[in-house]
C-alpha beads as a LAMMPS data file, in Angstrom:
LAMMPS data file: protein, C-alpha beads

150 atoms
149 bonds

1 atom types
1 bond types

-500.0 500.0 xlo xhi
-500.0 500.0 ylo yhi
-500.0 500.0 zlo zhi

Masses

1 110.0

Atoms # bond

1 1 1 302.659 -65.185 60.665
2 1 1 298.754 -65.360 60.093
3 1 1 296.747 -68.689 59.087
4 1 1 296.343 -67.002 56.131
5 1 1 300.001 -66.380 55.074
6 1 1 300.638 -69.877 56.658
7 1 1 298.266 -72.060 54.426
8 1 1 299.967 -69.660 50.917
9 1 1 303.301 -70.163 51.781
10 1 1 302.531 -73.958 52.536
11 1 1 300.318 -74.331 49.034
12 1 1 303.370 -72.020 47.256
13 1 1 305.622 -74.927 48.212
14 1 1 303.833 -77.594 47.286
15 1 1 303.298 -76.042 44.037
16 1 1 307.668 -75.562 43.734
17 1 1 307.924 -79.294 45.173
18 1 1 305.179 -80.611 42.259
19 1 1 306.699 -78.023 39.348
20 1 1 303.539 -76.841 38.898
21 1 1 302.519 -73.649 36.516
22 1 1 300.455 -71.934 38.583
23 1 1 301.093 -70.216 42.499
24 1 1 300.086 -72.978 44.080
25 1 1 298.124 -76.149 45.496
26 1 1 295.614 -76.836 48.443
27 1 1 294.394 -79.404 50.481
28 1 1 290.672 -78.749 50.539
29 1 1 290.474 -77.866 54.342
30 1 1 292.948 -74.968 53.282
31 1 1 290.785 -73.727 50.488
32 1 1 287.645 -73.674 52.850
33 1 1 289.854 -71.797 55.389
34 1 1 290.902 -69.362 52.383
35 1 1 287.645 -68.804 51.359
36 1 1 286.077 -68.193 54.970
37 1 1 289.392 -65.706 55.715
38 1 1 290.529 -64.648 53.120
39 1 1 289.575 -61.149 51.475
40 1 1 288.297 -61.523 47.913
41 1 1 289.455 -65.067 47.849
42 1 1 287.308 -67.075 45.027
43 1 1 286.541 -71.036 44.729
44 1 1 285.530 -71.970 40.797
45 1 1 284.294 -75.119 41.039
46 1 1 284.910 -76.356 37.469
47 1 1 282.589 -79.549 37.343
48 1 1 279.763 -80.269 35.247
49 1 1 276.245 -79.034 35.778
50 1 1 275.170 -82.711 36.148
51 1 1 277.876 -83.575 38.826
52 1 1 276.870 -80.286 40.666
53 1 1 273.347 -80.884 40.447
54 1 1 273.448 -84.759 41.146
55 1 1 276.776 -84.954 43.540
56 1 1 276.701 -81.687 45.354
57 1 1 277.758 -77.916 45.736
58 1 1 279.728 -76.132 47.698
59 1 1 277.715 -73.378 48.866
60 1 1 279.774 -69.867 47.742
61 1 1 281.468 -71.346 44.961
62 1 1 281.341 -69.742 41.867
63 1 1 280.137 -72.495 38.867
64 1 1 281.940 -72.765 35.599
65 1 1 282.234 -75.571 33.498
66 1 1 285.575 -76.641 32.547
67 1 1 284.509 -79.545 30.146
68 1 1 280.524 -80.149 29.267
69 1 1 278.578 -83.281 29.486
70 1 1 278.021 -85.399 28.047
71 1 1 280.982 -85.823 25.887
72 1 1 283.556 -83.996 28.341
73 1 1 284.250 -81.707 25.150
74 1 1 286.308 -78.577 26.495
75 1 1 284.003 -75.721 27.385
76 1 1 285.278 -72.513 24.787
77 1 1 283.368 -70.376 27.010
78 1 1 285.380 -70.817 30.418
79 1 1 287.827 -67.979 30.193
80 1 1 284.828 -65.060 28.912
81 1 1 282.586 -66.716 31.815
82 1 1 285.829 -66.432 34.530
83 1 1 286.255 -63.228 33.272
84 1 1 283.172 -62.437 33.872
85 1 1 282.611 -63.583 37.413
86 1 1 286.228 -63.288 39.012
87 1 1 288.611 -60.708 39.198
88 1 1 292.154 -61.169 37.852
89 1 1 293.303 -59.548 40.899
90 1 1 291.701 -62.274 43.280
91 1 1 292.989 -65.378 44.454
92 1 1 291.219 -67.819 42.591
93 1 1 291.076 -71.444 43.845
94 1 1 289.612 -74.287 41.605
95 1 1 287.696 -77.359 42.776
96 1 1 286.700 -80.333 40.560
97 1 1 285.648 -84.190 41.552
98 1 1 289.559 -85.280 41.961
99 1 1 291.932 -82.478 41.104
100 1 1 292.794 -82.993 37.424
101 1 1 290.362 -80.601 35.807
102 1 1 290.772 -78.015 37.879
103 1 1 294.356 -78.156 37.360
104 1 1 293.821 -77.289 33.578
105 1 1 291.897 -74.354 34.750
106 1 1 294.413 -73.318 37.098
107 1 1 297.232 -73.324 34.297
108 1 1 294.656 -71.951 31.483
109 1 1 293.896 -68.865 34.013
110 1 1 297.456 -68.467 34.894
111 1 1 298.426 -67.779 31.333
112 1 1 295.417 -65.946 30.626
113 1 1 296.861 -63.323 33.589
114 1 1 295.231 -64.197 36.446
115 1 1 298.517 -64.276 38.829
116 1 1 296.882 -65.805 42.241
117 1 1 295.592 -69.588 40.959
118 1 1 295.228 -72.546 43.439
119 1 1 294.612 -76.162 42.349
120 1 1 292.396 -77.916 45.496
121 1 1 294.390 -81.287 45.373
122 1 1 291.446 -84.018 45.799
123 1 1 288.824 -82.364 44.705
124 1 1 285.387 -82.368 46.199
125 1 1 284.900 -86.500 45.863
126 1 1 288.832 -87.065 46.111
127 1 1 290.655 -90.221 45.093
128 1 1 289.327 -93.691 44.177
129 1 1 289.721 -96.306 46.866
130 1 1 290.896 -99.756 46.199
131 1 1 287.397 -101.106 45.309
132 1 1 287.424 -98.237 42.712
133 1 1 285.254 -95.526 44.620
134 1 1 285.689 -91.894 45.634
135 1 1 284.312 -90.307 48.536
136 1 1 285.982 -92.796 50.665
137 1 1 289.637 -91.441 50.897
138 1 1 289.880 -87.479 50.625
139 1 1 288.175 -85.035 49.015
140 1 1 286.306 -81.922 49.716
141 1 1 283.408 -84.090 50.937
142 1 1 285.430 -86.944 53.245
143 1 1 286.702 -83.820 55.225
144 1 1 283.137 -83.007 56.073
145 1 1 283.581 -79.389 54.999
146 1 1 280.004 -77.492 54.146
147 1 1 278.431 -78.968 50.750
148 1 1 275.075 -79.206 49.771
149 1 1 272.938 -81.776 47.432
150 1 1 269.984 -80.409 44.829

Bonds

1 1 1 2
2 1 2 3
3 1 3 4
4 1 4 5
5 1 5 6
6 1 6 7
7 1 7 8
8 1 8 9
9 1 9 10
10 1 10 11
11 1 11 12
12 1 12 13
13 1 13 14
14 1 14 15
15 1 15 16
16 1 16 17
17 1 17 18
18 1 18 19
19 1 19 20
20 1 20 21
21 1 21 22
22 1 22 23
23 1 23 24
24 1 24 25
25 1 25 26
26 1 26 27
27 1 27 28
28 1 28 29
29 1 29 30
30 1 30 31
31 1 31 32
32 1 32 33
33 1 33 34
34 1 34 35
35 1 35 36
36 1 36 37
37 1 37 38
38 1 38 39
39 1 39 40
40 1 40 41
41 1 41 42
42 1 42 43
43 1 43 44
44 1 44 45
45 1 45 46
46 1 46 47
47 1 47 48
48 1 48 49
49 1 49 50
50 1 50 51
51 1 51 52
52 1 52 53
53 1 53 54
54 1 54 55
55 1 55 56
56 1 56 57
57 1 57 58
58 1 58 59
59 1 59 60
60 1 60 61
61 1 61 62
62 1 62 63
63 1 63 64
64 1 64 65
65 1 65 66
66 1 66 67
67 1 67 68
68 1 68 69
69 1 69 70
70 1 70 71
71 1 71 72
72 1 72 73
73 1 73 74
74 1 74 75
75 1 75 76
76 1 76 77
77 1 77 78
78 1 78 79
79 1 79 80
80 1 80 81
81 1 81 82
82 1 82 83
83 1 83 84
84 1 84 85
85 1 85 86
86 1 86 87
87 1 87 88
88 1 88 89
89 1 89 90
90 1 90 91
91 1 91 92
92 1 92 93
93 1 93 94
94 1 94 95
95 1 95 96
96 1 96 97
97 1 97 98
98 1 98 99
99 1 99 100
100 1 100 101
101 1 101 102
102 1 102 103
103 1 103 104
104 1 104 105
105 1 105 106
106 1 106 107
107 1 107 108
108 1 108 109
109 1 109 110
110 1 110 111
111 1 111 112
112 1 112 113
113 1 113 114
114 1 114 115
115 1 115 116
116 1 116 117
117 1 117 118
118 1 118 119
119 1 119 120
120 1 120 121
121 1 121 122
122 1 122 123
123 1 123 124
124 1 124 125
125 1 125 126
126 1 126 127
127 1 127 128
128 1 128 129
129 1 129 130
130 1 130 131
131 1 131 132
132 1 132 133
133 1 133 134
134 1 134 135
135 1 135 136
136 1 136 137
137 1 137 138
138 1 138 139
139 1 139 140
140 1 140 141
141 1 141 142
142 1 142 143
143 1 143 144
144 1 144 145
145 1 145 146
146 1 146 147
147 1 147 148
148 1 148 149
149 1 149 150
């Protein structure tokens, strides 16, 4: 079995184990392997503008907002812009700061007929610490895979 088929059918599983709507869910070293390896394979890093432009980017990723800030309102524009920049046939793998927004896109783009969807678990500045922080933990960014800052 390839790495490839490896990291799906572990991510598939997870996804079964968590009852999740959509094919499945990655650590972030998986979705960097995926979209090195894989043919097609998208990341949709769902942030804000002002998180990618003050926090980072992952160089690659395609950039559309699932809420807008300030406000966080729910961006109506996410499925036409997805549409627009990803194919439903790819496998499409979503990134925000700790994994919750990008799980919304993941179910809103399963239902919208895009059949391959990954959640990145973490997210690129992963879960808060005990003294309340991110980027000490997991995360995108704690596994030192490639990011940039503006």
């Amino acid at each position: 079995m390839g790495k490839i088929t490896e990291i799906l059918a572990a991510a598939q599983q997870r996804a079964k184990d968590l009852n999740l709507p959509y094919e499945g869910a990655l650590t972030p070293k998986e979705a960097y392997e995926l979209m090195r390896s894989a043919p097609g394979a998208k990341l949709v890093d769902v942030r804000t503008r002002a998180e990618i432009d003050w926090v980072g980017r992952v160089p690659g990723a395609v950039e559309i907002e699932w809420a807008t800030y300030p406000g966080m309102k729910q961006n109506p524009n996410f499925l036409a812009a997805l549409e627009q920049q990803v194919d439903k046939e790819a496998l499409v793998m979503f990134l925000c700061r700790s994994g919750h927004r990008s799980h919304g896109a993941a179910m809103v783009a399963t239902q919208a007929g895009y059949r391959d969807c990954y959640n990145v678990l973490e997210g690129f500045e992963g879960d808060r610490n005990p003294a309340n922080r991110r980027n000490a933990l997991n995360g995108w960014r704690v596994a030192n895979l490639p990011w940039e800052q503006s």
